[in-house]
N, C-alpha and C positions, 0 to 999 in steps of 0.2 A: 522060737530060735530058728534061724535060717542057715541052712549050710553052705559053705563058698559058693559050690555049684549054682544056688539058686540066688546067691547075692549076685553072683555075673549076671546070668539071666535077667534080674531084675535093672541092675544098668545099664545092660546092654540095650531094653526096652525104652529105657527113659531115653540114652543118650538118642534112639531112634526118634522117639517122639518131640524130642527138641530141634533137630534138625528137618523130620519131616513127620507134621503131626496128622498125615492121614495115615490110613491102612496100613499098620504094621504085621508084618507076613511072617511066617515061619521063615520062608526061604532066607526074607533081609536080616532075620536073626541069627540065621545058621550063618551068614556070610560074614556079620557082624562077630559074631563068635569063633570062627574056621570050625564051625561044627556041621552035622548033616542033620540034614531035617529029617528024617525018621527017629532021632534021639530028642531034637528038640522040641517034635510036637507030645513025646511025654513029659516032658517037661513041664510043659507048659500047661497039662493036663493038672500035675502036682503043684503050681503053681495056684490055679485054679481051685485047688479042693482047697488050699491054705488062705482062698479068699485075697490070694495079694495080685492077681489079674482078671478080668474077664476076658476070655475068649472064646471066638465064633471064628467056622469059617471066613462065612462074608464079610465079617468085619474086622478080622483079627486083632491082635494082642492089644490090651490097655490095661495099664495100671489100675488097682482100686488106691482110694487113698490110702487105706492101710501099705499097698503097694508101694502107692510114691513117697510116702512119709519113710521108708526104709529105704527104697532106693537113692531118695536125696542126703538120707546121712551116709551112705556108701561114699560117693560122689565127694562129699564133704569133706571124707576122710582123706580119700582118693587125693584130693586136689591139698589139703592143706601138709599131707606126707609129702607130696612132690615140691612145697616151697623151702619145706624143712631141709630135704636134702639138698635144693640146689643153695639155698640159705647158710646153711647153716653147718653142713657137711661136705660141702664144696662138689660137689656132683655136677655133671653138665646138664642140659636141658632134654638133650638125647637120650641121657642114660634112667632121670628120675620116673618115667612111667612106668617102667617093665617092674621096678624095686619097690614103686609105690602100687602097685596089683595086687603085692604080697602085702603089705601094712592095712591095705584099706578094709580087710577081713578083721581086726584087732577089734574087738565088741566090747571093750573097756567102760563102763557105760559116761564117764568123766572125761576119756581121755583127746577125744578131738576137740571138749572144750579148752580143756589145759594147751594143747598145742595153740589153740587159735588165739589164745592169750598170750602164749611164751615168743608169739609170732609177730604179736603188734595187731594183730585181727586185719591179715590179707581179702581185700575183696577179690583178686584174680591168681590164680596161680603161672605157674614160668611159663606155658604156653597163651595165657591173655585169657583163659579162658573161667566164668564168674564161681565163688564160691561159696556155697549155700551157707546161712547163717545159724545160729544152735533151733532157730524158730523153721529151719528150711525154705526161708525167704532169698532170692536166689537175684543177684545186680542184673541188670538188663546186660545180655551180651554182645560182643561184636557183630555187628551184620555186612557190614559194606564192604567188598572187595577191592583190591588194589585194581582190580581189572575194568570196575567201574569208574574210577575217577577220571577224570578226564581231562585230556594233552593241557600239557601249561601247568596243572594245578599237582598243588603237597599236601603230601598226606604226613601220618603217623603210623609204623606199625604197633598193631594193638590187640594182635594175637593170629593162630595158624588154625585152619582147619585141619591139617593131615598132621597129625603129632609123631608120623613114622621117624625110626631113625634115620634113616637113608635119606627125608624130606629136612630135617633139622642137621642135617651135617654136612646138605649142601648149604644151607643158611648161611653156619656159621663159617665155612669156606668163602662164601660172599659179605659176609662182616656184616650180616642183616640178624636182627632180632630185634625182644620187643622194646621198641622207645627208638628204634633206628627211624630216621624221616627221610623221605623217597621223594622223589618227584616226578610225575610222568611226562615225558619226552615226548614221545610219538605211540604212534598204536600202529601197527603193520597192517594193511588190509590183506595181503595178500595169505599171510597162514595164520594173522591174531596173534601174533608176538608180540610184546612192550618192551620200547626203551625204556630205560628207567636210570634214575639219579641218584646215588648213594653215596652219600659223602662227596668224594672228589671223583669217583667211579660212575659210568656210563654203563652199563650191558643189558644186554637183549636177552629180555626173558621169555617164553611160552606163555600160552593163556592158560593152560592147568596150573604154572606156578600162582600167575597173578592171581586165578580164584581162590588160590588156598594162601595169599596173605588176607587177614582182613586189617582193614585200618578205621584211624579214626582224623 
Protein backbone atom coordinates (compact mmCIF):
# COMPACT_ATOMS: atom_id res chain seq x y z
CA UNK A 1 0.00 0.00 0.00
CA UNK A 2 1.20 3.48 -0.93
CA UNK A 3 0.48 6.48 0.84
CA UNK A 4 -0.92 9.87 -1.06
CA UNK A 5 2.54 11.33 -0.48
CA UNK A 6 4.15 8.76 -2.43
CA UNK A 7 1.31 8.33 -4.97
CA UNK A 8 2.11 12.13 -5.94
CA UNK A 9 5.71 11.25 -6.24
CA UNK A 10 5.17 8.48 -8.31
CA UNK A 11 3.04 10.62 -11.00
CA UNK A 12 4.68 13.23 -10.70
CA UNK A 13 7.76 10.89 -12.17
CA UNK A 14 5.71 9.37 -14.86
CA UNK A 15 3.99 12.70 -15.83
CA UNK A 16 7.96 13.83 -16.16
CA UNK A 17 9.03 10.91 -18.04
CA UNK A 18 6.23 11.22 -20.75
CA UNK A 19 6.91 14.59 -21.41
CA UNK A 20 10.76 14.32 -21.23
CA UNK A 21 12.05 10.87 -21.05
CA UNK A 22 15.70 11.64 -20.24
CA UNK A 23 17.28 12.46 -16.73
CA UNK A 24 14.75 12.87 -14.33
CA UNK A 25 16.31 15.09 -11.42
CA UNK A 26 15.35 15.82 -7.93
CA UNK A 27 15.24 19.32 -8.73
CA UNK A 28 12.49 18.87 -11.96
CA UNK A 29 10.50 16.93 -9.24
CA UNK A 30 10.57 19.43 -6.42
CA UNK A 31 9.51 21.99 -9.26
CA UNK A 32 7.02 19.58 -10.60
CA UNK A 33 5.65 19.07 -7.00
CA UNK A 34 6.27 23.07 -5.40
CA UNK A 35 8.40 20.91 -3.06
CA UNK A 36 12.20 21.34 -1.94
CA UNK A 37 14.58 18.91 -2.89
CA UNK A 38 16.12 18.18 0.45
CA UNK A 39 12.51 16.54 1.23
CA UNK A 40 12.32 15.07 -2.05
CA UNK A 41 15.62 13.26 -2.26
CA UNK A 42 14.16 11.25 0.88
CA UNK A 43 11.70 10.52 -0.71
CA UNK A 44 12.77 9.03 -3.23
CA UNK A 45 15.14 7.17 -1.02
CA UNK A 46 11.68 5.58 0.51
CA UNK A 47 10.59 5.21 -2.86
CA UNK A 48 13.60 3.11 -3.63
CA UNK A 49 13.62 0.70 -0.50
CA UNK A 50 9.75 -0.06 -1.72
CA UNK A 51 11.37 -1.08 -5.13
CA UNK A 52 8.78 1.32 -7.00
CA UNK A 53 12.02 3.59 -8.46
CA UNK A 54 15.58 3.20 -9.23
CA UNK A 55 17.62 5.83 -8.41
CA UNK A 56 21.11 7.26 -9.01
CA UNK A 57 22.80 10.44 -8.95
CA UNK A 58 23.89 10.43 -12.55
CA UNK A 59 21.11 9.05 -13.80
CA UNK A 60 18.09 9.95 -11.67
CA UNK A 61 14.59 8.90 -10.97
CA UNK A 62 12.83 5.90 -13.12
CA UNK A 63 10.10 3.88 -12.52
CA UNK A 64 10.44 0.02 -11.85
CA UNK A 65 7.61 -1.52 -13.37
CA UNK A 66 6.19 -2.35 -10.31
CA UNK A 67 6.49 1.63 -10.16
CA UNK A 68 4.74 2.37 -13.48
CA UNK A 69 2.08 -0.27 -13.09
CA UNK A 70 0.87 1.98 -9.95
CA UNK A 71 1.57 5.17 -11.10
CA UNK A 72 -0.57 4.41 -14.42
CA UNK A 73 -3.59 3.50 -12.44
CA UNK A 74 -3.05 6.75 -10.31
CA UNK A 75 -3.23 8.62 -13.64
CA UNK A 76 -6.16 6.57 -14.67
CA UNK A 77 -8.11 7.43 -11.97
CA UNK A 78 -6.73 10.93 -12.11
CA UNK A 79 -8.04 11.42 -15.70
CA UNK A 80 -11.43 9.34 -15.64
CA UNK A 81 -12.56 11.58 -12.08
CA UNK A 82 -11.86 14.74 -14.09
CA UNK A 83 -14.63 13.45 -17.16
CA UNK A 84 -16.95 12.47 -14.41
CA UNK A 85 -17.09 15.74 -13.17
CA UNK A 86 -17.05 17.81 -15.99
CA UNK A 87 -19.54 14.91 -17.49
CA UNK A 88 -21.50 14.44 -15.35
CA UNK A 89 -21.45 16.90 -12.42
CA UNK A 90 -21.40 19.82 -14.62
CA UNK A 91 -17.88 21.18 -13.38
CA UNK A 92 -15.94 23.38 -15.81
CA UNK A 93 -12.67 22.23 -17.20
CA UNK A 94 -10.64 24.72 -14.88
CA UNK A 95 -12.09 23.60 -11.78
CA UNK A 96 -11.88 19.40 -12.39
CA UNK A 97 -8.13 18.97 -11.69
CA UNK A 98 -7.63 20.39 -8.33
CA UNK A 99 -11.13 18.14 -7.02
CA UNK A 100 -9.77 15.26 -9.13
CA UNK A 101 -6.09 15.35 -6.86
CA UNK A 102 -8.36 14.46 -4.03
CA UNK A 103 -10.40 11.31 -5.86
CA UNK A 104 -7.49 9.89 -7.58
CA UNK A 105 -6.20 8.58 -4.05
CA UNK A 106 -9.62 6.33 -3.71
CA UNK A 107 -7.80 2.61 -3.85
CA UNK A 108 -11.27 0.86 -4.36
CA UNK A 109 -9.73 -2.02 -6.02
CA UNK A 110 -13.23 -2.02 -8.65
CA UNK A 111 -13.87 1.32 -8.64
CA UNK A 112 -12.16 3.11 -11.79
CA UNK A 113 -13.27 0.07 -13.58
CA UNK A 114 -17.08 0.84 -12.76
CA UNK A 115 -16.54 4.58 -13.55
CA UNK A 116 -14.92 3.79 -16.91
CA UNK A 117 -17.86 1.68 -17.77
CA UNK A 118 -20.62 4.06 -16.23
CA UNK A 119 -18.54 6.53 -18.48
CA UNK A 120 -18.90 4.90 -21.94
CA UNK A 121 -14.96 4.03 -21.68
CA UNK A 122 -13.38 7.67 -22.44
CA UNK A 123 -10.06 7.31 -24.34
CA UNK A 124 -9.06 11.27 -23.33
CA UNK A 125 -10.04 13.21 -20.61
CA UNK A 126 -11.43 17.27 -20.66
CA UNK A 127 -7.96 18.56 -21.14
CA UNK A 128 -7.31 15.87 -24.52
CA UNK A 129 -5.03 14.32 -22.65
CA UNK A 130 -5.02 9.83 -23.15
CA UNK A 131 -6.39 7.52 -20.51
CA UNK A 132 -4.73 4.47 -19.41
CA UNK A 133 -6.90 1.25 -19.86
CA UNK A 134 -7.75 -1.46 -16.70
CA UNK A 135 -4.57 -3.35 -18.67
CA UNK A 136 -2.45 0.37 -18.42
CA UNK A 137 -2.30 0.38 -22.08
CA UNK A 138 -2.22 4.17 -22.69
CA UNK A 139 -3.83 5.80 -26.69
CA UNK A 140 -1.01 7.52 -28.32
CA UNK A 141 -1.08 11.24 -27.17
CA UNK A 142 -1.27 14.61 -28.76
CA UNK A 143 2.12 15.97 -29.92
CA UNK A 144 1.78 18.65 -32.55
CA UNK A 145 1.52 22.25 -31.55
CA UNK A 146 -0.60 24.90 -33.01
CA UNK A 147 2.75 26.79 -33.26
CA UNK A 148 3.83 24.14 -35.81
CA UNK A 149 1.29 24.27 -38.25
CA UNK A 150 1.79 26.25 -40.85
CA UNK A 151 0.19 29.89 -42.36
CA UNK A 152 -2.84 28.92 -44.59
CA UNK A 153 -3.46 25.48 -42.96
CA UNK A 154 -6.40 24.07 -40.12
CA UNK A 155 -6.12 22.48 -37.52
CA UNK A 156 -8.22 20.88 -34.61
CA UNK A 157 -7.76 21.44 -31.11
CA UNK A 158 -7.11 18.13 -29.44
CA UNK A 159 -5.79 18.88 -26.09
CA UNK A 160 -3.48 21.77 -23.77
CA UNK A 161 -0.37 21.17 -22.28
CA UNK A 162 -0.51 23.67 -19.23
CA UNK A 163 -3.91 22.55 -17.54
CA UNK A 164 -3.34 25.69 -15.03
CA UNK A 165 -6.38 27.58 -14.22
CA UNK A 166 -5.44 30.81 -15.25
CA UNK A 167 -4.25 29.00 -18.88
CA UNK A 168 -7.93 27.47 -19.26
CA UNK A 169 -9.79 30.59 -18.38
CA UNK A 170 -8.22 32.37 -20.79
CA UNK A 171 -9.31 29.67 -23.25
CA UNK A 172 -12.59 29.65 -22.37
CA UNK A 173 -12.69 33.73 -22.56
CA UNK A 174 -11.47 33.15 -26.25
CA UNK A 175 -14.30 30.47 -26.87
CA UNK A 176 -11.41 27.96 -27.72
CA UNK A 177 -11.51 24.37 -26.34
CA UNK A 178 -11.24 20.93 -27.20
CA UNK A 179 -12.91 20.23 -30.74
CA UNK A 180 -12.68 24.15 -31.37
CA UNK A 181 -10.94 24.39 -35.19
CA UNK A 182 -8.39 27.16 -35.76
CA UNK A 183 -6.68 28.20 -38.66
CA UNK A 184 -3.43 29.87 -38.82
CA UNK A 185 -3.24 33.23 -40.51
CA UNK A 186 0.15 34.46 -40.29
CA UNK A 187 3.26 33.83 -37.87
CA UNK A 188 4.77 37.24 -36.77
CA UNK A 189 8.57 37.14 -37.24
CA UNK A 190 9.25 39.93 -35.42
CA UNK A 191 8.31 38.49 -31.57
CA UNK A 192 6.70 34.82 -32.76
CA UNK A 193 3.17 35.86 -32.25
CA UNK A 194 0.19 33.83 -34.50
CA UNK A 195 -2.69 35.13 -36.12
CA UNK A 196 -5.10 32.69 -35.61
CA UNK A 197 -8.85 31.98 -36.93
CA UNK A 198 -11.56 31.06 -34.48
CA UNK A 199 -14.86 30.70 -35.60
CA UNK A 200 -15.59 34.19 -37.03
CA UNK A 201 -12.76 35.63 -34.62
CA UNK A 202 -9.20 36.73 -35.81
CA UNK A 203 -6.58 37.41 -32.75
CA UNK A 204 -3.10 37.47 -32.18
CA UNK A 205 -1.67 34.99 -29.88
CA UNK A 206 1.95 34.54 -28.22
CA UNK A 207 4.13 31.62 -29.11
CA UNK A 208 3.95 30.11 -25.42
CA UNK A 209 0.16 30.06 -26.07
CA UNK A 210 0.57 28.36 -29.45
CA UNK A 211 2.91 25.74 -27.71
CA UNK A 212 0.65 24.94 -25.15
CA UNK A 213 -2.39 24.20 -27.76
CA UNK A 214 -1.68 20.84 -29.19
CA UNK A 215 -3.88 19.88 -32.31
CA UNK A 216 -4.63 17.38 -34.59
Amino acid sequence: MTSLSEENYLKAIFGLSQVNGSKITPTAIAAALENNPASVIDMLKKLTDKKLINYDKKKGAKLTDKGYKAAVQIVRRHRLWEVFLLDKLGYTWDEVHDIAEQLEHVQQDDLADRLEKFLGYPEYDPHGDPIPDASGQITNAYTTMLYEIEEGKSCTVAAVRDTSTEFLQYLHKLNISIGTKLKVIEKIAFDESVIIQAGKNNMTVSKKFAENILVK
